[in-house]
C-alpha beads as a LAMMPS data file, in Angstrom:
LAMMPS data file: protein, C-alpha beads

112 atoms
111 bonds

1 atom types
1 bond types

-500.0 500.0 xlo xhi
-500.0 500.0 ylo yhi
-500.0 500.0 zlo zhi

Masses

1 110.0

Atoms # bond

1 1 1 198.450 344.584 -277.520
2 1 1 196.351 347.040 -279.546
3 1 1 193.026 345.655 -281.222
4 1 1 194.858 345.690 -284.596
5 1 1 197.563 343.531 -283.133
6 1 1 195.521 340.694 -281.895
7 1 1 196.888 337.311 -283.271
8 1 1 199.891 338.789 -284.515
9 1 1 203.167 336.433 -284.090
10 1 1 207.057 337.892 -284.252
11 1 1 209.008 336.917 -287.061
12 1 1 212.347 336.169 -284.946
13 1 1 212.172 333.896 -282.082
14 1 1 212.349 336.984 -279.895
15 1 1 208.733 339.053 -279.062
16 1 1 210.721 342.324 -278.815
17 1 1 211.562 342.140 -282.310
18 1 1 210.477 345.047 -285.178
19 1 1 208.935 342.712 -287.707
20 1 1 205.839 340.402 -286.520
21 1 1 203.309 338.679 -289.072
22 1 1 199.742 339.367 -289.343
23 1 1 196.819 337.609 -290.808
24 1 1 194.988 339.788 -292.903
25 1 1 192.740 339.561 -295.730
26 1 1 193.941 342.169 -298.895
27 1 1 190.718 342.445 -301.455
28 1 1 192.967 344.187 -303.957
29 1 1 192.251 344.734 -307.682
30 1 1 196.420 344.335 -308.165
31 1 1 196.974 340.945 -306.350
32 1 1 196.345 338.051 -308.742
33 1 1 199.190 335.979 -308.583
34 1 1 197.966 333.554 -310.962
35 1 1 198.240 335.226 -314.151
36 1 1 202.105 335.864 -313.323
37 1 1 202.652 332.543 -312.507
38 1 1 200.722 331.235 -315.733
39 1 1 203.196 333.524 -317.856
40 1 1 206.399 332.443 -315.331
41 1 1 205.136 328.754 -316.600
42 1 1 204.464 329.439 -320.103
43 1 1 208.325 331.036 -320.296
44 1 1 209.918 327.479 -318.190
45 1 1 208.327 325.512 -321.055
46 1 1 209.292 327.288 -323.854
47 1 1 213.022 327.610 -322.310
48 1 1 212.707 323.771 -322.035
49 1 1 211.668 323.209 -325.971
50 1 1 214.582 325.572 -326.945
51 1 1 216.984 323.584 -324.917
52 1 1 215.772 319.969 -326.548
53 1 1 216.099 321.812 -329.855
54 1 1 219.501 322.563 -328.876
55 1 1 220.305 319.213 -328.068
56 1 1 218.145 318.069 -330.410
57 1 1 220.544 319.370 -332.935
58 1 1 223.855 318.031 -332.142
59 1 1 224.728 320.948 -329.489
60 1 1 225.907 321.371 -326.058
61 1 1 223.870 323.308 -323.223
62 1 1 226.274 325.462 -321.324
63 1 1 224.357 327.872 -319.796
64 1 1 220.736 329.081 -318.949
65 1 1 218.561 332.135 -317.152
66 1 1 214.944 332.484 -317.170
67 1 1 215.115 334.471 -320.378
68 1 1 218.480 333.389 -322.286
69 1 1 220.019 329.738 -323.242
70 1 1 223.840 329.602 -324.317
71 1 1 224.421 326.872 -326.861
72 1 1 226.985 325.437 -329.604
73 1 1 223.795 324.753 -331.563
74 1 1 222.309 326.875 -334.203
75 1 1 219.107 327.668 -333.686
76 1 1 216.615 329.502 -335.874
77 1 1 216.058 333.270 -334.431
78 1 1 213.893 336.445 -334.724
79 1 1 213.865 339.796 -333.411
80 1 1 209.935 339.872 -332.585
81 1 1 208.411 340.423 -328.881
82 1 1 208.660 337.316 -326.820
83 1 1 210.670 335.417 -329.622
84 1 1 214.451 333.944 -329.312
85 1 1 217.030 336.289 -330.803
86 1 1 220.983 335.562 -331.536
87 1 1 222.576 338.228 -329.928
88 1 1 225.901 337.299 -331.466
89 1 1 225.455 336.708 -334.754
90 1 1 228.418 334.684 -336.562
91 1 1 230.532 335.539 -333.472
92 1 1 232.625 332.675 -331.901
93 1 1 231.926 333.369 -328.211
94 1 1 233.936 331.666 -325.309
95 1 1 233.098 331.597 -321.725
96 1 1 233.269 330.140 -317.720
97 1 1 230.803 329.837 -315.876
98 1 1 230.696 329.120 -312.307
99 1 1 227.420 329.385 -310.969
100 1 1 223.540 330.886 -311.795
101 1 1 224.262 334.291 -312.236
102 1 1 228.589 334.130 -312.280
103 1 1 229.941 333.726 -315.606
104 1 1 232.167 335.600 -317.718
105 1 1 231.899 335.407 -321.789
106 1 1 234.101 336.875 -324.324
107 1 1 233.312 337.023 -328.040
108 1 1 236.325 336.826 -329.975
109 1 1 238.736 338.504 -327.712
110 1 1 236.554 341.215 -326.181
111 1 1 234.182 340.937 -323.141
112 1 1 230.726 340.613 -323.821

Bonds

1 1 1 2
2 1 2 3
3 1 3 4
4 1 4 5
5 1 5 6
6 1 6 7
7 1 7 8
8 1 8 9
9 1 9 10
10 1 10 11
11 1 11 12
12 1 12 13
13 1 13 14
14 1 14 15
15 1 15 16
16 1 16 17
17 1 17 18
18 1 18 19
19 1 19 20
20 1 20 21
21 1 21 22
22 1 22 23
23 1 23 24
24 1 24 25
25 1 25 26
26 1 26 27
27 1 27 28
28 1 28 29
29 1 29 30
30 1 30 31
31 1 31 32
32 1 32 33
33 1 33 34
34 1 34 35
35 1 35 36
36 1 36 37
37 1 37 38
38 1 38 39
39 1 39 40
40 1 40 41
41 1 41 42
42 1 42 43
43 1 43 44
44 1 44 45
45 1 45 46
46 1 46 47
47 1 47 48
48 1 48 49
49 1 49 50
50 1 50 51
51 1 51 52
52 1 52 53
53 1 53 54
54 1 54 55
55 1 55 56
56 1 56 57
57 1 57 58
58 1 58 59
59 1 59 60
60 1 60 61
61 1 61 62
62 1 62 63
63 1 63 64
64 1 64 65
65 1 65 66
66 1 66 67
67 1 67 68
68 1 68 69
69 1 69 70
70 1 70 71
71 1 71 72
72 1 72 73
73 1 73 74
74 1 74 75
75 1 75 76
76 1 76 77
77 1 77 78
78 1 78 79
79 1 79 80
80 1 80 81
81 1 81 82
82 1 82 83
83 1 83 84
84 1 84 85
85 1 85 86
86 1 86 87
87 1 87 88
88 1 88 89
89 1 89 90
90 1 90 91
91 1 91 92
92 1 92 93
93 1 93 94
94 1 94 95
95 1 95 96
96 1 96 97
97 1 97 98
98 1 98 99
99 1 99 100
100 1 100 101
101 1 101 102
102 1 102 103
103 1 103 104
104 1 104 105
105 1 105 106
106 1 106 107
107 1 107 108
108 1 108 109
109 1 109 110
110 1 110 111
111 1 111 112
């Protein structure tokens, strides 16, 4: 093994592989992982609060993503950065949904 190589470990259980791990230390300016995860935390909780409003208010949750919540409920709504908007306003919207990320929705007749 070359000097750069020394404690390196394959990924697969075979040595003759193409991808091995390697300890290094990265001192750079674009790696702090916190902040993202701060934000990542600050966006679970606030999904959380809209989906006991939901609730709160005599709806069903049917669906959720990290950045959307599907509900019978009406909820109050803006259009400003980082703030819950209807996207279907006064539309009757129908759907299935099978699993995170597989779901089909149509609003009154036509996919949406």
């Amino acid at each position: 093994m070359c000097e750069d190589c020394e404690g390196s470990k394959p990924a697969m259980a075979e040595a003759d592989g193409d991808v091995w791990y390697q300890r290094k230390v990265t001192d750079a300016c674009y790696i702090i992982p916190f902040i993202s995860q701060h934000i990542t935390s600050l966006a679970r909780v606030a999904l959380w609060y809209q989906m006991k409003a939901a609730v709160k208010a005599g709806g069903k949750v049917y669906y959720l993503d990290t950045d959307s919540l599907l509900t019978d409920a009406d909820l109050p709504s803006d259009n400003k950065l980082g703030g819950w908007k209807d996207e279907y306003p006064g539309t009757t919207l129908t759907g299935t949904f099978v699993s995170p990320k597989v779901y089909m929705v149509e609003a009154e007749g036509e996919k949406a």
